[in-house]
TIRO-2110 file (N, C-alpha, C; in Angstrom, 1 decimal):
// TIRO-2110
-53.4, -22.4, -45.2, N, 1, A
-52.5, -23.4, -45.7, CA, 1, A
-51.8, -22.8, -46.9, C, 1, A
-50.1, -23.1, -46.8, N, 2, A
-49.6, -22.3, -47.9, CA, 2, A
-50.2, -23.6, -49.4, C, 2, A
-50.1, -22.5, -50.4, N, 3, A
-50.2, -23.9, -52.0, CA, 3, A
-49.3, -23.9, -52.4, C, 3, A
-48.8, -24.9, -52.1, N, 4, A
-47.4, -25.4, -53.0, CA, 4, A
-47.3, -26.0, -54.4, C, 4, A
-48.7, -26.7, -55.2, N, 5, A
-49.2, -26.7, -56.0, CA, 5, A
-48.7, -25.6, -57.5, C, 5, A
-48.2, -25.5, -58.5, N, 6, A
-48.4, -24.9, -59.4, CA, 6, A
-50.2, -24.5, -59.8, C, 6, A
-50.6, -23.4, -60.0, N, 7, A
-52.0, -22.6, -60.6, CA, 7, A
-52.6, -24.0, -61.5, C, 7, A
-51.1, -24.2, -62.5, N, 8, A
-52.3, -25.1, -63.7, CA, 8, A
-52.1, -26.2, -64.0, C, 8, A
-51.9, -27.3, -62.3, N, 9, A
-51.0, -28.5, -62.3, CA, 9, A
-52.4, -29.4, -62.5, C, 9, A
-53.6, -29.3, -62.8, N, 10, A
-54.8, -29.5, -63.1, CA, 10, A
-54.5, -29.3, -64.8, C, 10, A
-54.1, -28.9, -65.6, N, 11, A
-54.0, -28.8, -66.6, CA, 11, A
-52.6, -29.9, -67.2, C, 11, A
-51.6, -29.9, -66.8, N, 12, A
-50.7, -30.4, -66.4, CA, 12, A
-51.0, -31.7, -66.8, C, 12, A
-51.7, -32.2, -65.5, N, 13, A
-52.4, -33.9, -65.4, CA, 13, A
-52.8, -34.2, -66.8, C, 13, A
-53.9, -33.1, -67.0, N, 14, A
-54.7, -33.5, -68.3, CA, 14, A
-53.9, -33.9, -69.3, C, 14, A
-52.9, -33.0, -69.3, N, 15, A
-51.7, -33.1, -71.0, CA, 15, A
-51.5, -34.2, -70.6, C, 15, A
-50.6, -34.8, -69.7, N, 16, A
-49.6, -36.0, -69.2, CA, 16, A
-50.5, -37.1, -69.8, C, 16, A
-51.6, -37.0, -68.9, N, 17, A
-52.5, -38.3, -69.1, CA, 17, A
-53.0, -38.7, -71.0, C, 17, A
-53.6, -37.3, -71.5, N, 18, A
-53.5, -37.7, -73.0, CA, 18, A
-52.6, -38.1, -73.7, C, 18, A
-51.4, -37.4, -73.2, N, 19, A
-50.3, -37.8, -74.4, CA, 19, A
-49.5, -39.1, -73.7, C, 19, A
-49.9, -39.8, -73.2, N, 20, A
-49.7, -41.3, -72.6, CA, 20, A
-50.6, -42.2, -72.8, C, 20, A
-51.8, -41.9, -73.3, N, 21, A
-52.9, -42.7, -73.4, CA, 21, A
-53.7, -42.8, -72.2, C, 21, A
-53.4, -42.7, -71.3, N, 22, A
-53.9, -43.1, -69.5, CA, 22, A
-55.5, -42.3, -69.1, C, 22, A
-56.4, -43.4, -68.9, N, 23, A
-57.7, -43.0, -68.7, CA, 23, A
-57.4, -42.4, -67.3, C, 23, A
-58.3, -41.3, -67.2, N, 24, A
-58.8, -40.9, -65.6, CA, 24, A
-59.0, -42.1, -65.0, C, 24, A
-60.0, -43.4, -65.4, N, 25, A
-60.5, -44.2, -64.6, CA, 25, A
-59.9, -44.9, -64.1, C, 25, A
-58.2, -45.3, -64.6, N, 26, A
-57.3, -46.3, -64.5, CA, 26, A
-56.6, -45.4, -63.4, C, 26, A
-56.6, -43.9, -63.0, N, 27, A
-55.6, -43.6, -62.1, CA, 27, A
-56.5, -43.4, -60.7, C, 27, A
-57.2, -43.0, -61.1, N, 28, A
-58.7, -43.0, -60.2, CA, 28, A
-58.4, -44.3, -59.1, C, 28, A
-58.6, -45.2, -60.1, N, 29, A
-58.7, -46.6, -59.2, CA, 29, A
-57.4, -47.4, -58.9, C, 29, A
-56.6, -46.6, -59.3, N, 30, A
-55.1, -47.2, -58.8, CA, 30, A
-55.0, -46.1, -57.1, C, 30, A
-55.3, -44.7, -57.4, N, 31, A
-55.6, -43.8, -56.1, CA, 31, A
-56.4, -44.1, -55.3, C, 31, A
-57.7, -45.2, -55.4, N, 32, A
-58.4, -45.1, -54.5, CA, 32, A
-60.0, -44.1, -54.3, C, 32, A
-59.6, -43.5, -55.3, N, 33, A
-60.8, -42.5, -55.1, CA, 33, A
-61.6, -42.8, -56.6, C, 33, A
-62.9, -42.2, -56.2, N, 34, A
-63.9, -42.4, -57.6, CA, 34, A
-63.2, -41.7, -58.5, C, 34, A
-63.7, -42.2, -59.7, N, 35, A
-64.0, -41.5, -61.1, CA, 35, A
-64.1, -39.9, -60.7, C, 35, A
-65.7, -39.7, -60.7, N, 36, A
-66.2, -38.3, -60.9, CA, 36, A
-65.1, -37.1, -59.5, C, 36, A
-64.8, -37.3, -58.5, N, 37, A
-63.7, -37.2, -58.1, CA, 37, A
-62.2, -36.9, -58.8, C, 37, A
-61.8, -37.3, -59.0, N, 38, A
-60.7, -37.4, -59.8, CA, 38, A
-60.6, -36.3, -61.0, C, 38, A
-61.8, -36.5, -62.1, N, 39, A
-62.3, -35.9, -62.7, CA, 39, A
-62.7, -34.0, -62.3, C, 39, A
-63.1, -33.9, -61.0, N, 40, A
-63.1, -32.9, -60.5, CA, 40, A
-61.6, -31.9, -60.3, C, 40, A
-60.7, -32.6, -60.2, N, 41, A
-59.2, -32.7, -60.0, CA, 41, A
-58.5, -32.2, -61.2, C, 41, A
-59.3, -33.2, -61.7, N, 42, A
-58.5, -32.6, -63.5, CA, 42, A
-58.7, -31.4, -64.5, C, 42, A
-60.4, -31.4, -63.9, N, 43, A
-61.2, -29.9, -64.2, CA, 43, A
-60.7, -29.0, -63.8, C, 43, A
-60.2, -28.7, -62.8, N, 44, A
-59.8, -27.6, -61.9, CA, 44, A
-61.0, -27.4, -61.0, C, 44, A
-62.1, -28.1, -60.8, N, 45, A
-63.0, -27.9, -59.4, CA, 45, A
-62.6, -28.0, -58.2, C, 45, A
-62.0, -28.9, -57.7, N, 46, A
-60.9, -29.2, -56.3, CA, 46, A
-59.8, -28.9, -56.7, C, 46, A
-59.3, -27.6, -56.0, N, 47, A
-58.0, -27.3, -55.7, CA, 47, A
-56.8, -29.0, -56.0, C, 47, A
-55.8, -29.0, -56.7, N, 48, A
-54.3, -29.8, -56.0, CA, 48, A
-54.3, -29.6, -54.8, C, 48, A
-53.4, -30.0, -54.6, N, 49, A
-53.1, -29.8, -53.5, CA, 49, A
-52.0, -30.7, -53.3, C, 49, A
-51.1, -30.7, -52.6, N, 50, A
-49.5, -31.7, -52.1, CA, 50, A
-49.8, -33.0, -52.1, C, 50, A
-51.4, -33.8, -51.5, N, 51, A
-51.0, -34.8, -50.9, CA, 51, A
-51.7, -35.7, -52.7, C, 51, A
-52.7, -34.3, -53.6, N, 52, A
-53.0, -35.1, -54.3, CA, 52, A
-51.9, -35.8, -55.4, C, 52, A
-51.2, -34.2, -55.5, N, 53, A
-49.9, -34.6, -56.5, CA, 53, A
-49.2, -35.4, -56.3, C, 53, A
-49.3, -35.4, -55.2, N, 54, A
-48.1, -37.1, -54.5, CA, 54, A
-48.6, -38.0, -54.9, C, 54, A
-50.0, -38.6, -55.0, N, 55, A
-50.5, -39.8, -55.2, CA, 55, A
-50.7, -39.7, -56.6, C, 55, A
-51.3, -39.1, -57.4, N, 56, A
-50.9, -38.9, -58.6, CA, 56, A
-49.5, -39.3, -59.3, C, 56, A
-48.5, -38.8, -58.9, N, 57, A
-47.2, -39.0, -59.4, CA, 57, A
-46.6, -40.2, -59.1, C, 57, A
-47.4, -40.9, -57.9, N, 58, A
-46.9, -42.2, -57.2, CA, 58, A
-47.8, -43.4, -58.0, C, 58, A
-48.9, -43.2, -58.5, N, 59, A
-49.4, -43.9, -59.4, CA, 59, A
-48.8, -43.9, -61.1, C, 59, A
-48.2, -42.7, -61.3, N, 60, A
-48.5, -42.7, -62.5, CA, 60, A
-46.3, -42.9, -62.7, C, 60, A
-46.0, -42.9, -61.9, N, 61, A
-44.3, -43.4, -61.5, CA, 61, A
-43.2, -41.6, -62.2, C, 61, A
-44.0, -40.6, -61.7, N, 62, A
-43.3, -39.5, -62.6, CA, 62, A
-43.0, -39.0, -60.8, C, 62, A
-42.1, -37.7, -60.9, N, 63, A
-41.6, -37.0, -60.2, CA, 63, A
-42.9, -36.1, -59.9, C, 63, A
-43.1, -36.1, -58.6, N, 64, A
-44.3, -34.3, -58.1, CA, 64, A
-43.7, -33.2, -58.2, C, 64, A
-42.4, -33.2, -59.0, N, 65, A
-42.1, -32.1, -59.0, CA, 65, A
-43.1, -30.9, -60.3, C, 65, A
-43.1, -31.7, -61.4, N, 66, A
-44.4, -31.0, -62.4, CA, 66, A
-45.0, -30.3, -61.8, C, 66, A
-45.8, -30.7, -60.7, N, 67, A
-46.9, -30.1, -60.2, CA, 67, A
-46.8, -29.1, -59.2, C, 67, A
-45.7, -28.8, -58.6, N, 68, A
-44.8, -28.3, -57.4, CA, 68, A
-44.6, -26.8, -57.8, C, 68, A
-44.9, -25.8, -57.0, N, 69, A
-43.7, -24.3, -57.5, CA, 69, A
-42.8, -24.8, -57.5, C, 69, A
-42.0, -24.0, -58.0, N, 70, A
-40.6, -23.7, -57.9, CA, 70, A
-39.8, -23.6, -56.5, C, 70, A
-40.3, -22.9, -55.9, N, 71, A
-39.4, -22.9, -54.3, CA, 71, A
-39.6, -24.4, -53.3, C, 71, A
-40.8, -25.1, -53.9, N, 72, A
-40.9, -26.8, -53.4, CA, 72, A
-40.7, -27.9, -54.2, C, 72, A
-39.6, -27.7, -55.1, N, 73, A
-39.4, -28.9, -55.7, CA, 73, A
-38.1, -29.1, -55.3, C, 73, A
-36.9, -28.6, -54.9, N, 74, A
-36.2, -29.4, -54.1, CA, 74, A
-36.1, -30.3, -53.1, C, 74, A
-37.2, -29.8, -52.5, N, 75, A
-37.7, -31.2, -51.4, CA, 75, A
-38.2, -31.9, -51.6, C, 75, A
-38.1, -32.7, -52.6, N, 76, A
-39.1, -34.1, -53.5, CA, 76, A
-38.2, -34.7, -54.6, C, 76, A
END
């Protein structure tokens, strides 16, 4: 499977989320998935991946493009 994902869109989250105030736990449970999950995501333990950045960015009302290379952000 190609990664369309940027390397350090796990790092990304983390900025976004601190410099907005936004707990892990509040995006967690607007996504649907646990805490420690989530948290895994933000670590860099589980790869991004497309469908996470989408729901991320669809919770948190920003563009997936942040998280996207460059050659896949036109199509979003």
């Amino acid at each position: 499977m190609t990664q369309v994902t940027v390397a350090n869109a796990n790092e990304i989250l983390k900025q976004y989320l601190k410099s907005h105030g936004i707990t892990q736990k509040f995006v967690a449970d607007k996504m649907g998935v646990n805490r420690q999950t989530f948290n895994a995501y933000v670590n860099g333990l589980i790869k991004f991946d497309a469908d996470f950045a989408l729901g991320v960015s669809e919770v948190l009302g920003i563009s997936p493009s942040i998280f996207l290379k460059e050659k896949y952000r036109k199509s979003v």
